[in-house]
C-alpha positions as CSV (number, residue, x, y, z in Angstrom):
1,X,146.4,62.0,155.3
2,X,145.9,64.3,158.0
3,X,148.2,67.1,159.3
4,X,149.5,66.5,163.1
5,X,150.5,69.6,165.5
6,X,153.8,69.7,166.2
7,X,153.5,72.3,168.4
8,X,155.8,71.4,171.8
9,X,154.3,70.7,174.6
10,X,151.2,68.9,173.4
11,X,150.4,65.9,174.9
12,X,148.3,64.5,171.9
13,X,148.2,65.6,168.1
14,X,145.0,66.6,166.7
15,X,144.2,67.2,162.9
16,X,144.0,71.1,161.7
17,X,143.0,72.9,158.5
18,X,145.3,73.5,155.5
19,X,146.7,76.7,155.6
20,X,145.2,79.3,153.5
21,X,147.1,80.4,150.2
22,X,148.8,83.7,150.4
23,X,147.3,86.1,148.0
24,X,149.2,87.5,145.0
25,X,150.8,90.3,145.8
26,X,148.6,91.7,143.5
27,X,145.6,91.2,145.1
28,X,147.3,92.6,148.5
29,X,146.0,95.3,150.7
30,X,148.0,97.2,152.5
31,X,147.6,100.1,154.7
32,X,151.3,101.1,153.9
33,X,151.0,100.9,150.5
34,X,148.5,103.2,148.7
35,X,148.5,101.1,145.9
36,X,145.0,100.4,145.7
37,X,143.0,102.8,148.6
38,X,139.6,102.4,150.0
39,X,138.5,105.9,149.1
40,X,139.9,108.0,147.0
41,X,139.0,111.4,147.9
42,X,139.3,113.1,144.5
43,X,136.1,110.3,142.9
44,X,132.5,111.5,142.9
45,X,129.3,109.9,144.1
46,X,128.8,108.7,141.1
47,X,132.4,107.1,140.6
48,X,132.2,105.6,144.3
49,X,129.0,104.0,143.1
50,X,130.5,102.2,139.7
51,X,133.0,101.4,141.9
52,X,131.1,99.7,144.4
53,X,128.9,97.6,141.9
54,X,131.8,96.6,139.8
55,X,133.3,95.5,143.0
56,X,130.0,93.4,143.7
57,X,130.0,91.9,140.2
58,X,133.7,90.8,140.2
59,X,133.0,89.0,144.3
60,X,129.8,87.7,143.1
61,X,130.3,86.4,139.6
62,X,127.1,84.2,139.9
63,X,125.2,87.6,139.6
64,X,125.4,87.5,135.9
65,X,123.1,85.0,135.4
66,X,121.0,87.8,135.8
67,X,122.2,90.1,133.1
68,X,119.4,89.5,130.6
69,X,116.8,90.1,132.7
70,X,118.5,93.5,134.3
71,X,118.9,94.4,130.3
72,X,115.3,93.6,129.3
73,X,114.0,95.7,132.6
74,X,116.3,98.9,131.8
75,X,114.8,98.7,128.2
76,X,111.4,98.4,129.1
77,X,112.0,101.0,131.7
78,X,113.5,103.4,129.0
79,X,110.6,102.8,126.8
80,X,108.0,103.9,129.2
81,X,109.5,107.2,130.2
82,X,111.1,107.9,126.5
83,X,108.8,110.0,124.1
84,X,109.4,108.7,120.3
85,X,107.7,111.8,118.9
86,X,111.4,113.3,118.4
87,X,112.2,110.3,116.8
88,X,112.1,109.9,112.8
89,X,109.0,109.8,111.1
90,X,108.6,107.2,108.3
91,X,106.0,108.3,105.5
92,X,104.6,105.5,103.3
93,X,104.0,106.1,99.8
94,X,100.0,105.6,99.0
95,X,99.7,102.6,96.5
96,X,99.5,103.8,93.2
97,X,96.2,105.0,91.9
98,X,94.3,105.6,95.1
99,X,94.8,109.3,95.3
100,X,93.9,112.3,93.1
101,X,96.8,113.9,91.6
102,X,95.3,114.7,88.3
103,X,95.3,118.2,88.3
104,X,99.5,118.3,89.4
105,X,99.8,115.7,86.3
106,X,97.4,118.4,83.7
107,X,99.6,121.5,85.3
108,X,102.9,118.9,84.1
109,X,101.6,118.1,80.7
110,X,99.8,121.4,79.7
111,X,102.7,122.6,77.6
112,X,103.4,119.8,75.5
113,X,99.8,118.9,74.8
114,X,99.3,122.6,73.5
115,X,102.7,122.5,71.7
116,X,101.5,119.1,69.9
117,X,100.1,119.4,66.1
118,X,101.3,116.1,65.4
119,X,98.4,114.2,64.4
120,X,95.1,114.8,62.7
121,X,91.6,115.1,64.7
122,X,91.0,111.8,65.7
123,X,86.8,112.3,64.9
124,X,87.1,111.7,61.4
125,X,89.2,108.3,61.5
126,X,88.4,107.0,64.9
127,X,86.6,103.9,63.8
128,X,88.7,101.8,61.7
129,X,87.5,98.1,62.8
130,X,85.5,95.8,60.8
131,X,83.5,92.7,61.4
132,X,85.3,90.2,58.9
133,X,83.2,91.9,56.2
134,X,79.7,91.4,58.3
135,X,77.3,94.1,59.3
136,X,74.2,93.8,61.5
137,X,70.7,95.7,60.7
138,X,67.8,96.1,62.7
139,X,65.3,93.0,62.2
140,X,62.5,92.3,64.5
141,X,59.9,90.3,63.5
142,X,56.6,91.8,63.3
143,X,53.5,89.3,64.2
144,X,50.6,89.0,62.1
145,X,47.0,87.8,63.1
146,X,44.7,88.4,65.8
147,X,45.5,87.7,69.4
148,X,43.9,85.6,71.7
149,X,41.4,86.1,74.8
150,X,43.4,88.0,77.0
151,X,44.3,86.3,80.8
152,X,44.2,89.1,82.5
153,X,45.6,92.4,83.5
154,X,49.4,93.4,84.9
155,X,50.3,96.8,86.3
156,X,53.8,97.2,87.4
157,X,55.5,100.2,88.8
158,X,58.5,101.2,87.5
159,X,61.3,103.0,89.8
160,X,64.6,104.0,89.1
161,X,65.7,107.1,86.9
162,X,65.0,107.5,83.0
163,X,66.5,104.2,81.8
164,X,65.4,102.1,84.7
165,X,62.1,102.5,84.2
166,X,63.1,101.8,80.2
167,X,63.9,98.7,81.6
168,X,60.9,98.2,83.6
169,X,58.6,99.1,80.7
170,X,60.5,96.6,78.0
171,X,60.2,93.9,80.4
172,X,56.9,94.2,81.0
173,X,56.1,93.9,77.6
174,X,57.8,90.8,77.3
175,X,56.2,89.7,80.4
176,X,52.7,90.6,79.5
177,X,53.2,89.0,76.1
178,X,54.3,86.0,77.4
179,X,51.4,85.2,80.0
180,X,49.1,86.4,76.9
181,X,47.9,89.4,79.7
182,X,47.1,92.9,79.3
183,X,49.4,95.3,79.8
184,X,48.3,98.6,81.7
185,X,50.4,101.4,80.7
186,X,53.0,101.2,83.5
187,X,53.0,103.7,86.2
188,X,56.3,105.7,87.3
189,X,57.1,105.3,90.6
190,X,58.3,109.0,92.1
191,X,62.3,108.6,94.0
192,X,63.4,111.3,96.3
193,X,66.7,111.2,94.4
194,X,65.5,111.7,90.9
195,X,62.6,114.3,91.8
196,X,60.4,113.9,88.2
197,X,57.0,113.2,88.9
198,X,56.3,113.0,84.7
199,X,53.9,110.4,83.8
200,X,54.3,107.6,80.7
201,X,52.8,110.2,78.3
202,X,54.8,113.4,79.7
203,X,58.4,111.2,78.4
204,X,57.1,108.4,75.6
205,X,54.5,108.6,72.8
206,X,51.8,106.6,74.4
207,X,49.8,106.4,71.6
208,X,53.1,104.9,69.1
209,X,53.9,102.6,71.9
210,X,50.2,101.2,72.0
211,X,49.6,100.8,68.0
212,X,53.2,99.2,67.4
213,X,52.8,96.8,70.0
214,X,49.1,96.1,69.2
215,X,49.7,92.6,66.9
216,X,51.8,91.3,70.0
217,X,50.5,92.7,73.4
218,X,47.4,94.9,74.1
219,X,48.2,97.5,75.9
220,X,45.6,99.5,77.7
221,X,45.7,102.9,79.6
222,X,43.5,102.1,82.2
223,X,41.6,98.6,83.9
224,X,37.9,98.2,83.2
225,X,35.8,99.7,86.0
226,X,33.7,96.2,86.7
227,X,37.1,94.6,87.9
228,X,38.4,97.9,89.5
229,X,35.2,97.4,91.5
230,X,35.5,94.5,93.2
231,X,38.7,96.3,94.6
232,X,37.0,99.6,95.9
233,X,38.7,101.3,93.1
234,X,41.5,101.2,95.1
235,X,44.7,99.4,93.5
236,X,46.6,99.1,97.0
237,X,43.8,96.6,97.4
238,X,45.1,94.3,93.8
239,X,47.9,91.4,95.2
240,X,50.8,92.3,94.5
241,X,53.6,90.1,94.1
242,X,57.1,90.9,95.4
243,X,58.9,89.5,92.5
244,X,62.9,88.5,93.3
245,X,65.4,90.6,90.7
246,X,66.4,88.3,87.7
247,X,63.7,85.7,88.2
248,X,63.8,83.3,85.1
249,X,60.3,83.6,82.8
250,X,59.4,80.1,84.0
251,X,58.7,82.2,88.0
252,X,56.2,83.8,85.9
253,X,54.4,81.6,84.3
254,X,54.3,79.0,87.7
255,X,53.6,81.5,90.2
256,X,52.2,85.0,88.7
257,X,50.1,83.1,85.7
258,X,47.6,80.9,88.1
259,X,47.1,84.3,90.7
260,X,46.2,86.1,87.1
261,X,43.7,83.6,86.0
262,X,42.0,83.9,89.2
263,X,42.3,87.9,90.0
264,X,42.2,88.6,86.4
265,X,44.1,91.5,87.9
266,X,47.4,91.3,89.5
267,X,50.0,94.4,90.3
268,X,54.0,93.6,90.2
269,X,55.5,96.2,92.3
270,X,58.7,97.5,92.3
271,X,59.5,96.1,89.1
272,X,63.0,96.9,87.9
273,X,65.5,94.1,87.3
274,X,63.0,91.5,87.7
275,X,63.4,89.5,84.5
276,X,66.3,87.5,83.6
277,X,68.9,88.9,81.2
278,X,68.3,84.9,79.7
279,X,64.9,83.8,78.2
280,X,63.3,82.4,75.3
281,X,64.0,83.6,71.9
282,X,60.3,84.7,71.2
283,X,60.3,86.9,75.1
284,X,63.5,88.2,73.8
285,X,61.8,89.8,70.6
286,X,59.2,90.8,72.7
287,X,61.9,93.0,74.4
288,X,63.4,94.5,71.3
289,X,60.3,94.9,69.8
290,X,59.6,97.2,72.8
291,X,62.9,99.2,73.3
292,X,64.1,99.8,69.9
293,X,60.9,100.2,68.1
294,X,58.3,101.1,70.3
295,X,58.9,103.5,72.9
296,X,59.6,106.9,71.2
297,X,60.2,110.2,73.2
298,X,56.7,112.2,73.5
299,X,56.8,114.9,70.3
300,X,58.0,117.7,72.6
301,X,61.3,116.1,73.7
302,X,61.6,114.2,70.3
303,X,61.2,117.7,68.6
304,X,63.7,119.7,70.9
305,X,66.5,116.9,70.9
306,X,66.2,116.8,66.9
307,X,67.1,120.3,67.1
308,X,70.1,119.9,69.3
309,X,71.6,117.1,67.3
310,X,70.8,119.9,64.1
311,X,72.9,122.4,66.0
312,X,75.4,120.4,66.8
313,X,76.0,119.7,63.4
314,X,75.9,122.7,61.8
315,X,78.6,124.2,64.0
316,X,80.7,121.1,63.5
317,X,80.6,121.2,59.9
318,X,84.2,121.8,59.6
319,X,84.7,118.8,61.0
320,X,82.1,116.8,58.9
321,X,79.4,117.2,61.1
322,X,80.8,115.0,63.4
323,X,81.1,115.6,67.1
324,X,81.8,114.1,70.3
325,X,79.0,112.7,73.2
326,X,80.6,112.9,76.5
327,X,77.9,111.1,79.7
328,X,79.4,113.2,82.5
329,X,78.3,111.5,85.8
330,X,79.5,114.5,88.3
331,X,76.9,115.7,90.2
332,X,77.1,116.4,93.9
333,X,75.3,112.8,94.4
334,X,77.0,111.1,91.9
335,X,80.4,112.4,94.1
336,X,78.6,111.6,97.2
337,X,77.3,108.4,96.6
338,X,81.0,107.1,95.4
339,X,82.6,107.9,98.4
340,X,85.6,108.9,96.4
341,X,87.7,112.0,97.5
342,X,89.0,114.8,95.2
343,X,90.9,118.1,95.5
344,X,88.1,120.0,97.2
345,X,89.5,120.0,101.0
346,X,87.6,120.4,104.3
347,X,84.6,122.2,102.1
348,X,84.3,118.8,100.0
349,X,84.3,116.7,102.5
350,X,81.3,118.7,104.3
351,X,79.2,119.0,100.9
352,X,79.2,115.2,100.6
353,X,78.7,114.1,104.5
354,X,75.5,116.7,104.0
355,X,74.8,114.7,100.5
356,X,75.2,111.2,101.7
357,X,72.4,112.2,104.5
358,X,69.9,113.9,102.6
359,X,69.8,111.2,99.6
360,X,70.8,108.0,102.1
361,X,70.1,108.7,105.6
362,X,72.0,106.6,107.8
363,X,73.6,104.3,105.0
364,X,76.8,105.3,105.0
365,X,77.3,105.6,108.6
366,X,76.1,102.1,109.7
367,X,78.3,101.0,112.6
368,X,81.1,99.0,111.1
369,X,80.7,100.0,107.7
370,X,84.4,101.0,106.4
371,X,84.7,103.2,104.0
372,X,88.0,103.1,101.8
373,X,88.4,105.7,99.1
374,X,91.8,104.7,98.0
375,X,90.8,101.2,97.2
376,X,87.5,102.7,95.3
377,X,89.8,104.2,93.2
378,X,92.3,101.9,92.6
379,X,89.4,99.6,91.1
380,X,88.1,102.5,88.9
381,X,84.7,103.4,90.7
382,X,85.3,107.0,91.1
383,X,83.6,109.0,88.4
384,X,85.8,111.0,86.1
385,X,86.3,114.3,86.8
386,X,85.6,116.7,83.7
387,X,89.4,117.2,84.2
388,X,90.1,113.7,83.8
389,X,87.7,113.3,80.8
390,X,89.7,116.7,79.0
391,X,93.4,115.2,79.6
392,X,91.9,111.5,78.4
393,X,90.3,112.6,75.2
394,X,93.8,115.2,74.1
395,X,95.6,111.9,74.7
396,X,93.1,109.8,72.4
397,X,93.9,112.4,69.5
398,X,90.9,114.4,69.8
399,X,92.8,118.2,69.4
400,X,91.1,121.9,70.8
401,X,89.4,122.3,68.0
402,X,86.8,119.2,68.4
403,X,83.2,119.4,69.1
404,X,81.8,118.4,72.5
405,X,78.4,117.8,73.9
406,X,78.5,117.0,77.4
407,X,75.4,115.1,79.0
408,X,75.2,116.0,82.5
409,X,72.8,116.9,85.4
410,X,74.2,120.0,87.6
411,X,78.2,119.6,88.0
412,X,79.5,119.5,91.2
413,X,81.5,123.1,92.3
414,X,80.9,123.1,88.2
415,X,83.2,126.9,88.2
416,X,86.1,125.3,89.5
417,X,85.9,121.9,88.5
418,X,84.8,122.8,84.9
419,X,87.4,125.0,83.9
420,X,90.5,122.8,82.7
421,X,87.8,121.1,80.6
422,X,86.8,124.4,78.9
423,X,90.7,125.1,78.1
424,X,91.0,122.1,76.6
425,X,87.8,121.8,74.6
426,X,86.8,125.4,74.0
427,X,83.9,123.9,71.7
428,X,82.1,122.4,74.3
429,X,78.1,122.6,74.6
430,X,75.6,121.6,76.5
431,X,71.4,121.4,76.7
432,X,71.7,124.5,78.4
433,X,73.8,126.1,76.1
434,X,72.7,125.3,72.6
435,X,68.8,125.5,73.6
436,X,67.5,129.2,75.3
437,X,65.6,129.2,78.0
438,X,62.5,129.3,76.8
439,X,63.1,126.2,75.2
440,X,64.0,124.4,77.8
441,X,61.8,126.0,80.3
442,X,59.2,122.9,80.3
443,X,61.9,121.1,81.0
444,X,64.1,122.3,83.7
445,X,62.7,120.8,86.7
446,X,62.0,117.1,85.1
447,X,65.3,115.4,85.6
448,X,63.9,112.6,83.4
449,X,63.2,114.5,80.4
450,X,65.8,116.5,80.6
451,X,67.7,113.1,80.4
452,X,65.8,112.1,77.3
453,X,66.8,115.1,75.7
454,X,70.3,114.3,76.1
455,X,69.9,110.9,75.5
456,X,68.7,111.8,72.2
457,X,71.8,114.3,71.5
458,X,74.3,111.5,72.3
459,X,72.4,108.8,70.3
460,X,73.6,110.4,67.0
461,X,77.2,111.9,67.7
462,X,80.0,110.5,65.8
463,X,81.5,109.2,69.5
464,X,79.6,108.4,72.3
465,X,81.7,108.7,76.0
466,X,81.2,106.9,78.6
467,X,82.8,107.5,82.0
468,X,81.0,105.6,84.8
469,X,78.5,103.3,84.7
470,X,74.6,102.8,84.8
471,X,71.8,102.5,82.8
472,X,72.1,105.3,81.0
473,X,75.5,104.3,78.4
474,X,74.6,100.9,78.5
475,X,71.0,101.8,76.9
476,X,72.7,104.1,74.8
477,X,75.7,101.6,73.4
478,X,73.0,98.9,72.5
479,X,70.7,101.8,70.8
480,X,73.5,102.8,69.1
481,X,74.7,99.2,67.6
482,X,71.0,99.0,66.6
483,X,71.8,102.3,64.3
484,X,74.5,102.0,63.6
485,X,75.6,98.4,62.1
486,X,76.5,96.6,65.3
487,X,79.2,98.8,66.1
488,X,78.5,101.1,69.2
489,X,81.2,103.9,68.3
490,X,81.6,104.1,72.1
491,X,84.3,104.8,73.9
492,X,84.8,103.0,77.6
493,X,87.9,103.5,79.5
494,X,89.8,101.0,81.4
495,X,89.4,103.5,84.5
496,X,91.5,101.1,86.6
497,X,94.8,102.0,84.3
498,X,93.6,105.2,83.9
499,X,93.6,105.7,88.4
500,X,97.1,104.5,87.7
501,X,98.1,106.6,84.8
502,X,96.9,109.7,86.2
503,X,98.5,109.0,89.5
504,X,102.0,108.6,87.7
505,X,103.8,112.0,88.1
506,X,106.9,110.5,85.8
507,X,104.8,110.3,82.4
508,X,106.0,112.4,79.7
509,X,103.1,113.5,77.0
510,X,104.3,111.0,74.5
511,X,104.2,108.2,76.9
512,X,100.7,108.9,78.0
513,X,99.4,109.9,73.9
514,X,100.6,106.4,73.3
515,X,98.6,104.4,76.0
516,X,95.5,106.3,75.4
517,X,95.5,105.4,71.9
518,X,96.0,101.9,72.9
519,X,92.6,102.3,75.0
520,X,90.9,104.6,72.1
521,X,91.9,101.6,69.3
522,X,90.7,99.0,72.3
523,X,87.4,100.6,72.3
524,X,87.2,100.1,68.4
525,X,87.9,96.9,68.9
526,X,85.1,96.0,71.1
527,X,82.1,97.9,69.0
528,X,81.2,94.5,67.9
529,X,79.9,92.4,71.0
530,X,77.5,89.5,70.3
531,X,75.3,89.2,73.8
532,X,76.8,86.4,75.8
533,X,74.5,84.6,79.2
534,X,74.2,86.9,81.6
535,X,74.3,90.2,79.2
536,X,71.9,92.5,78.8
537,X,70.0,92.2,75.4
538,X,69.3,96.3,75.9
539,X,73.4,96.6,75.9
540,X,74.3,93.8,73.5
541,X,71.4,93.7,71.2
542,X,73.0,91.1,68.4
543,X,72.0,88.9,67.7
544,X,68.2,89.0,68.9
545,X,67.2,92.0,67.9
546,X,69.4,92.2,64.4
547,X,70.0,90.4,61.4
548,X,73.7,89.5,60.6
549,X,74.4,90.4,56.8
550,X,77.4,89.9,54.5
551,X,78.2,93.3,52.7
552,X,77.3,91.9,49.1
553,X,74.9,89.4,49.6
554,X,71.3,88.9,51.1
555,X,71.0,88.4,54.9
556,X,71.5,84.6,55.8
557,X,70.8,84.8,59.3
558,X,67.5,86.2,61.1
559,X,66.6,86.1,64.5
560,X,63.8,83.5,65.5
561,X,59.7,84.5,65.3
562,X,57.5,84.8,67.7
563,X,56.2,81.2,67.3
């Protein structure tokens, strides 16, 4: 209901507004009073201005709705203008076993390892394992009988370093054999990396290879002139097939066999990897026949290798006799091509960009190619450092007094990096040590027989080493179960816990002793290895290149014949 006026006087009543609520006292403002003043002249700017927006926020409550906003500007504000340099830096540990700390972990262990005389030298009991009383010995069949017309001729080229072209050459063989061709004695194909421009006869004993191969391949040195002829003498101007790597024996005899027939001459170029690890039992002889029978180093390199391995044993005789093989792949390519990074600095990491682009121009700097040295040796790619290979053998039981030959091309920064391997093995040798200079003077700039003369040293130590992969230790483990019984006396590190032992700066000397054992009696363990698929019968060469025997009896298993 509305109000009426009662004001006197009026001659009609009219409604009006409610009266407004007196303010608390509170609230009030009052000139008189001083309670609460409009200005307070003892307040700054800066005070009048909190004032004033408090003042805002408490009229206009709605505003508010706004604080999140307001919050998220000021931030972003303060993000833009504030430097976080000054603030605190976090460091991430690397994972373990992606970064070099061997020498900080040799510097650690040093004392102990000199101080222990615990054990015996580990040469003369390293190989303790058996195969449940069975031993292997060489047995390839030898055929008997004239040969048949020949099909044709092959000439391959084989590239690669020393054992590549091994490979090349046994495969041939097996090749040639198969197709019932004539082999023509393979040429060597000169690599910028490897330098050796040595011909078959310069590293094997030609005529050997040609008389112990004769009931089962012919093997000539050069092709007849009347075919050479309709080519212009010219072998450029001979097909050549472009064979895919690990083509099965059946490619062979489908595709090369007809051309062969036809040509009578046919050229398989390059020809490394480009059999199957798998074939027929009878191409399998062929290739033992060829790589453990047949090729022989030339006289000169057999001769000077003999008398390496004689050396080596006369000033080991303390110790039986017996000494220690070590393949040491680093050389300033070798380093290079892994990508890995050491303890050399700024001056290391020059040397190798300079490496990488003399022997690889332009690989290793493709656009988007990443390169990730951690990772490399987390999954054991990087090549041991002779370091490495000093603190792993002490470990294994091997003690100062052992017998070394090393097996090496040039050593990268070999002053430096040689050193702690020196303290620790002060019976080391090498080629270049054990033979004088004019010995090994024919040699010296043929990497590939200077390989075969090691290759001949480390064939008949007590303990072959093997730190990083290729052909060279896998030729050398199968030659070596072919001598030696099936067993390869090899040692191969797991170098993936090794990147991770060596990267441990906790480890005491026992702790570490103790898990190189366990990879030294590992190594035993695996000396016996029949060839699985896949597997390279040049690695693994039981059973199709050896006869499995029981100790007291007469063989009872032989691998097949040629027929």
């Amino acid at each position: 209901m509305l109000a009426k006026n009662r004001l006197p006087g009026s001659g009609h009543t009219t409604p009006s507004p409610p009266a407004s609520p007196r303010r608390s006292p509170r609230y009030r403002r009052s000139k008189a009073s001083g309670r609460f003043p409009t200005v307070q002249p003892n307040r700054t700017v800066a005070h009048r201005l909190s004032w004033l927006i408090v003042s805002v926020l408490l009229r206009r409550q709605g505003i508010f709705l706004f604080a999140p906003l307001i919050y998220i500007s000021c931030m972003l504000l303060y993000m833009g203008t504030v430097s976080f340099d000054v603030g605190p830096i976090i460091r991430h540990r690397s994972p373990p076993g992606s970064v070099y700390k061997s020498p900080q972990l040799y510097a650690k262990l040093r004392p102990e390892m000199d101080a222990d005389n615990s054990t015996a030298d580990a040469i003369s009991t390293i190989w303790k394992h058996s195969y449940k009383g069975v031993e292997w010995k060489p047995y390839v069949n030898n055929s008997t009988g004239a040969l048949p017309d020949s099909n044709g001729y092959i000439y391959v080229e084989a590239n690669g370093g020393l054992n590549q072209q091994r490979t090349s050459i046994c495969n041939a063989v097996a090749v040639a054999g198969y197709l019932n061709a004539t082999l023509v004695i393979p040429n060597f194909h000169y690599h910028s990396i490897w330098r050796d421009p040595s011909k078959f006869g310069d590293i094997y004993d030609e005529e050997f290879f040609v008389s112990t191969l004769s009931n089962d391949v012919r093997v000539v040195d050069t092709i007849p002139e009347y075919i050479m002829e309709r080519f212009d003498y010219n072998m450029t101007n001979v097909y050549n097939f472009r064979v895919k790597a690990w083509s099965p024996i059946q490619y062979y005899r489908d595709s090369i066999l007809p051309k062969l027939l036809e040509e009578k001459v046919i050229r398989i170029s390059p020809f490394a990897n480009r059999l199957s690890f798998d074939a027929p039992k009878a191409v399998q002889r062929l290739r033992c026949l060829a790589n453990y029978e047949a090729l022989r180093f030339s006289e000169p390199i057999l001769t000077l290798g003999e008398t390496l391995v004689k050396r080596m044993k006369e000033q080991s005789a303390n110790h039986g006799a017996k000494y220690v093989s070590v393949h040491l792949r680093f050389e300033e390519d070798m380093v290079a091509f892994s990508c890995c990074v050491f303890d050399g600095g700024n001056q290391e990491k020059q040397d190798m960009i300079a490496a990488r682009e003399r022997g690889w121009k332009g690989k290793f700097t493709k656009p988007g190619r990443v390169i990730r040295p951690g990772a490399i040796r987390q999954n054991g790619k990087c090549p041991l450092t002779p370091l490495e290979v000093g603190l792993m053998l002490r470990g294994m039981g091997f003690n100062k007094s052992t017998y070394i030959y090393l097996a090496s091309g040039q050593i990268y920064n070999a002053n430096r990096t040689m050193a702690p391997l020196l303290e620790m093995f002060p019976n080391l040798q090498t080629k270049e040590m054990l033979a004088s200079e004019e010995e090994l003077a024919p040699y010296k700039n043929f990497s590939s027989r200077m390989a075969a003369i090691d290759y001949t040293v480390c064939l008949h130590s007590e303990v072959f080493v093997t730190t990083q992969g290729g052909n060279f230790p896998h030729f050398l483990m199968g030659h070596r179960r072919y001598l030696f019984g099936g067993h390869s006396k090899t040692i191969r590190p797991d170098k993936r816990k090794l990147a991770i032992i060596f990267d441990n700066p906790n480890i005491g000397w026992r702790s570490f002793k103790r898990q190189m054992l366990n990879m030294r009696s590992h190594s035993d363990s695996k000396g016996f290895e029949l060839k699985r698929p896949n597997e390279s019968i040049y690695t693994f060469p039981c059973p199709d290149c050896m006869s499995r025997r029981n100790k007291t009896t007469t063989p009872d298993t032989r691998p097949p014949s040629a027929s």
